[in-house]
Each structure stands twice: as structure tokens, then as C-alpha cells.
N, C-alpha and C positions, 0 to 999 in steps of 0.2 A: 799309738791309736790315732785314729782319723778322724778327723771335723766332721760334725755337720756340715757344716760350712764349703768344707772340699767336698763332701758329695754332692752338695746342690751344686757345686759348679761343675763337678763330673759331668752331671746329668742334663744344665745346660748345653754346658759342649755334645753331650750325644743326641738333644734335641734338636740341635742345629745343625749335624750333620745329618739325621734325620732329612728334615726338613729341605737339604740341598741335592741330598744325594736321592729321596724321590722324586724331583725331578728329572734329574740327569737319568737316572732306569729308565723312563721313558723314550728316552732316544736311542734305538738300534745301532745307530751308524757311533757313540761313544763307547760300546762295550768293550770295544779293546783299548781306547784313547788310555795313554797312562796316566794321566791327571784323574780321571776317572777311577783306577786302577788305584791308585796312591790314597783317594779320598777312603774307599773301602776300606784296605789296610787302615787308615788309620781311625776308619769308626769301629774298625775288629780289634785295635789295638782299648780304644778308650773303651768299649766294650768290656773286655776282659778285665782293665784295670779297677774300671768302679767293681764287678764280683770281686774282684779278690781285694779290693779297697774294705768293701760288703764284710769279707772274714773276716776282715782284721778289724771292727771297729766298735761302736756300742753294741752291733745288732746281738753282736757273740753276748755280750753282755743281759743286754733287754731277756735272750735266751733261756739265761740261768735265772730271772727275775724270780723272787717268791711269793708274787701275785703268776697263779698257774694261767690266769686270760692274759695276760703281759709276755710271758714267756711260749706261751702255743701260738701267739700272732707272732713272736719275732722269731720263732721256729721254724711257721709256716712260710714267713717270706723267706728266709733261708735258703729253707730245703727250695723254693720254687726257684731258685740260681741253677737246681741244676736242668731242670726244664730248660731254659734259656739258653745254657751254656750247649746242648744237646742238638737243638733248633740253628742257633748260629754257627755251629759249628759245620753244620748241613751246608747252610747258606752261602759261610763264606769259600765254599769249595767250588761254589756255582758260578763266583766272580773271578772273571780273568783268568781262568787255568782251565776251561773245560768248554765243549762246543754245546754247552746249554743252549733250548729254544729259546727265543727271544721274553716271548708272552710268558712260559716257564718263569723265566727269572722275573720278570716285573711283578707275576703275582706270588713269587716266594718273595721276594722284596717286600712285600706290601705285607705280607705276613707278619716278614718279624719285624718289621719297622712298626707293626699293630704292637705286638707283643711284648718289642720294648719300652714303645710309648705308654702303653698299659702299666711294666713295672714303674716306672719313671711316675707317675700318676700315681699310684698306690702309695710309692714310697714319699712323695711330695706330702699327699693329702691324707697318710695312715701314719706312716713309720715316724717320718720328721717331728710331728706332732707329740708321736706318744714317746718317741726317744727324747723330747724339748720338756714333756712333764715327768717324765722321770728322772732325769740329770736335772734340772732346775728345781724338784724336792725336795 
């Protein structure tokens, strides 16, 4: 099972790459730079790792809780992985393998950089929380 702990820092690292790589979408002339090319990969890799971090850890847990409002909030963040996993999967197919519009991509970018920041938020300011008063019980 997985920390707390390792996920906030998951979620660090995927806000910081966030954070780099909206910029870098704004410039036309890096879409194919491989440095550019390499940061993606590896926001699609920590991406994927915190979901499946996701399964494996208390959420599973929280899920089976026998307070039923405990259990339908860590259901519901659950099940919303696979929303995510759907959307990024679109997304990362738009970087570096295909002759996407420019404006295309920056505003699919901008999308799920919303999207994730949004889970990253919830899970900071919901999950953390309610997973810290049920384990600490």
C-alpha cells in the first residue's frame, strides 16, 4: 500500500510539470523540440502512475468504509480516474506523433492541465483529509 505521503508528492511532481509544460504549449516552433517531447512523456508517465498508485492505496480502502458517506466519496473519486484516464489518453496522442493544429493543442492542453489540477485539488483538499481522519482513528 501507498503513503499519503508518496501521493502528495506524486501530485507535486505533476503540478510542477503542469506548471512548465504550460508554458512551453505556447510556443509553436517547440512542438517537435525533443525536450519538449520527453517532458510530455514523462507528465503521461507520472500521470498514469499516481491512478494506479490511486488503486492500490487507502482509497480502495476508504471505499469499502462502513460509514456509506465515506465510502460514496472515495467511490466517487475513484470511479472519476477513469474520466481522466479517457481525456489523457486523447491528449497524449495530440503530442509529438501527429500534425495537430497549433491553437488545437494549446487549448486541449489547457483542458486537461484544468482537469488535473482540479483532481490534484480535490484530492489535497477532500481525500487527504478524510483519508488522515480515518487512518489516524
Amino acid at each position: 500500500m501507498y503513503t499519503l505521503d508518496e501521493l502528495k508528492k506524486q501530485n507535486k511532481e505533476i503540478a510542477d510539470l503542469i506548471d512548465v509544460l504550460a508554458i512551453l504549449i505556447e510556443q509553436p516552433s517547440l512542438r517537435e523540440n525533443p525536450f519538449v517531447c520527453e517532458l510530455v512523456s514523462r507528465f503521461n508517465e507520472k500521470v498514469w502512475m499516481h491512478l494506479v498508485f490511486e488503486e492500490n492505496t487507502i482509497y480502495s480502502e476508504l471505499s469499502k468504509h462502513h460509514n456509506p458517506d465515506i465510502s460514496e466519496i472515495a467511490g466517487h473519486f475513484h470511479g472519476s480516474a477513469k474520466n481522466v484516464r479517457k481525456n489523457f489518453t486523447h491528449y497524449v496522442k495530440l503530442w509529438c506523433h501527429s500534425t495537430t493544429d497549433h491553437a488545437m493543442l494549446v487549448d486541449e492542453s489547457k483542458k486537461i492541465f484544468q482537469l488535473i489540477r482540479d483532481r490534484i485539488s480535490y484530492e489535497t483538499n477532500e481525500m487527504f483529509p478524510l483519508a488522515e481522519r480515518h487512518f489516524n482513528s
